[in-house]
C-alpha positions in Angstrom: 121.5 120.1 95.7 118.7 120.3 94.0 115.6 122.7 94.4 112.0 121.3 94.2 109.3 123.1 93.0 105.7 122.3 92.8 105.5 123.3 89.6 108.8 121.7 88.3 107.5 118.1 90.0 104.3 119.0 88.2 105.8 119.6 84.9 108.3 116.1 85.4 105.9 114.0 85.6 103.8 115.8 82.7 106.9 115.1 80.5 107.0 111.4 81.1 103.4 111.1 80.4 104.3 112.3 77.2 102.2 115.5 78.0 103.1 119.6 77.6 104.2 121.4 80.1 102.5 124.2 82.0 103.3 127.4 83.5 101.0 127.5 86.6 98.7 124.9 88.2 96.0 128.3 87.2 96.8 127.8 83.8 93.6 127.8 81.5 95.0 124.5 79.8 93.7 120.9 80.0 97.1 119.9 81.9 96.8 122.2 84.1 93.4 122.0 85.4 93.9 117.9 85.6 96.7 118.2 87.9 95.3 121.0 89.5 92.1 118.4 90.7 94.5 116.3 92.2 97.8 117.7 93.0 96.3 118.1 96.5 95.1 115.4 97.3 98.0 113.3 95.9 100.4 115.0 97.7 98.1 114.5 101.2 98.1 110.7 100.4 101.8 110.1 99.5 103.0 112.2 103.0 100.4 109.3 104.5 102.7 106.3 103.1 105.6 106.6 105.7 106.6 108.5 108.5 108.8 110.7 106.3 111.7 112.1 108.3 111.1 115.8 106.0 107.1 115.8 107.0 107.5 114.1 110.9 106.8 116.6 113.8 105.8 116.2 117.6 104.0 118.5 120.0 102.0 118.0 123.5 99.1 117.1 123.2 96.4 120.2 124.5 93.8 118.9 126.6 90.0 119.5 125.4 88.3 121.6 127.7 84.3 121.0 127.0 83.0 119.0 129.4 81.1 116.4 128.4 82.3 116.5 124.4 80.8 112.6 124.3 77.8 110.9 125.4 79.9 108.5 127.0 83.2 106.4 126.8 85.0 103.3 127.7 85.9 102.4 131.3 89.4 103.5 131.2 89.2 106.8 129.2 89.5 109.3 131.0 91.2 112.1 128.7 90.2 113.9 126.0 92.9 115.5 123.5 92.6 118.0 120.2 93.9 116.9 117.5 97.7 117.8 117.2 98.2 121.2 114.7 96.2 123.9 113.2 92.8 122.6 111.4 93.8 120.3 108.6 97.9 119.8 109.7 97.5 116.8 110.8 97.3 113.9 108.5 98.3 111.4 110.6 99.4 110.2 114.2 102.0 107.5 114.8 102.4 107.1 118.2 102.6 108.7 122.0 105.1 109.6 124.3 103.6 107.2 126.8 104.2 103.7 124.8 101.9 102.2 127.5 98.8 104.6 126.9 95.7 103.5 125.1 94.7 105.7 122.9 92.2 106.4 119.8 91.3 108.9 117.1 87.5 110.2 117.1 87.1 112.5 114.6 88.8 115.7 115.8 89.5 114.3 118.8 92.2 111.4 120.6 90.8 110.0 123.5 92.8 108.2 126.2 93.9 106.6 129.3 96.5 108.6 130.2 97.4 112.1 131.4 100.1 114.5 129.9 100.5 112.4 126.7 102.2 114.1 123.0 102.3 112.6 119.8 104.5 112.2 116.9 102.6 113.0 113.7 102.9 113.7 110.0 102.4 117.3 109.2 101.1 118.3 106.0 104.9 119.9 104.3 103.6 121.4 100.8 107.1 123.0 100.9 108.3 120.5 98.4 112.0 121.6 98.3 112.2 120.3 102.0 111.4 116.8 100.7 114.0 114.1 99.9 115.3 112.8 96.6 113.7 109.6 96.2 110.2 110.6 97.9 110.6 113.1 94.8 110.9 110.7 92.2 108.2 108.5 94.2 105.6 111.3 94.4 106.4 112.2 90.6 105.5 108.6 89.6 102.3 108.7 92.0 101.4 111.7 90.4 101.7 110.1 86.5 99.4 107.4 87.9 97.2 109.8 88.5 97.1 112.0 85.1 97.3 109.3 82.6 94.2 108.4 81.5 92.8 111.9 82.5 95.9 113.5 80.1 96.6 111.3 77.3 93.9 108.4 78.0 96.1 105.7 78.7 95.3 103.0 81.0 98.4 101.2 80.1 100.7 103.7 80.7 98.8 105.1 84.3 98.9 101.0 85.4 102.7 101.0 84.5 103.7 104.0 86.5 101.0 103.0 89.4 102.8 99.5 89.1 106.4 101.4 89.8 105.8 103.4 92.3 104.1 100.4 94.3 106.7 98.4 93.7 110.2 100.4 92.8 110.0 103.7 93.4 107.8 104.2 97.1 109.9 101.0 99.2 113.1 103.6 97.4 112.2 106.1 99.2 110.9 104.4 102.5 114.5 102.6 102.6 116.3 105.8 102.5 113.9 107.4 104.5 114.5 104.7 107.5 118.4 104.8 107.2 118.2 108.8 108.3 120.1 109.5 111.4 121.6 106.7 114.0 120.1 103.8 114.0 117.9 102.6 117.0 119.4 100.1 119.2 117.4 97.2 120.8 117.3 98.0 124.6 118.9 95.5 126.7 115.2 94.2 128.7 113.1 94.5 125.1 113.0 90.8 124.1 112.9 88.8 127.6 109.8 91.1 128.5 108.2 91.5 125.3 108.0 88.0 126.0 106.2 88.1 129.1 104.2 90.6 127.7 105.0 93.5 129.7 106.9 95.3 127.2 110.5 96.1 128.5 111.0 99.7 130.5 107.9 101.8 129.7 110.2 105.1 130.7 112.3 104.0 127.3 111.2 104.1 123.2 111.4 101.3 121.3 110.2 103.3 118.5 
């Protein structure tokens, strides 16, 4: 299996820019201080696309404990939560245990109808040898978007590679990304009372 390194996705997708390779994102080289402006930030936004088994984590949710953190709120929320992680983990929230709870982001914050609740939530995994295959290949193509015209000045060539990843390269990597694991089965009550509205057995995911 293959081992990923930041520097060796780096240095990919400098090579089908048609660009040099470096030796470190420090390096005191044009390359490398390009991709070092947005390596971050590119990274951030591509673990933001999908629910990406490699990057996917869940915790309970702790309980903010300054009373009176806002002004005021809606009728029905009553519970305040911190944001799931260390400052900065988080990048972004999917869902709750509680399929049934209302629930909002504010800032650092998740407010709430309901009691006891944890969330499933994209954690920011710079450990790029955890990642899969095809989100590889994905990211690289995100990141050639990116360096183009900053690298070599090409707007045809960053529009090509923006245009693959859009359309080739990211719904790869989503597809393989969905087919991870067993497959979730439709529980026997889902349709008849998604009809009705009530949403089938709120004790059971349909996640």
């Amino acid at each position: 299996m293959a081992t990923y390194t930041t520097i060796g996705i780096c240095n990919h997708a400098l090579v089908l820019c048609g660009a040099s390779p470096i030796t470190a994102l420090t390096d005191d080289s044009a390359n490398a201080r390009s991709l070092n402006a947005i390596y971050e930030n590119a990274r951030k936004g591509f673990l933001t696309e999908c629910r990406w088994s490699f990057s996917t984590t869940r915790s309970t949710l702790a309980t903010n404990s300054t009373t009176n953190l806002f002004p005021w709120t809606f009728d029905e929320e009553g519970y305040v939560y911190n944001r799931p992680g260390t400052t900065g983990s988080c990048l972004r929230i999917w869902d709750m245990s509680d399929i049934n709870a209302i629930w909002r982001e504010e800032g650092e914050y998740l407010i709430s109808d309901t009691t006891g609740l944890g969330a499933r939530w994209t954690w920011d995994n710079s450990e790029v040898g955890l990642w899969r295959p095809k989100a590889i290949t994905a990211f690289m193509d995100k990141l050639c978007s990116d360096i183009c015209y900053m690298i070599i000045n090409s707007v045809t060539k960053a529009e090509a590679f923006l245009k693959k990843y859009e359309g080739v390269s990211l719904p790869s990597a989503m597809a393989e990304n969905s087919q991870t694991g067993m497959q979730q089965e439709v529980i026997d009550d889902a349709w008849e009372k998604a009809k009705f509205g009530q949403g089938g057995n709120p004790a059971r995911s349909y996640s």
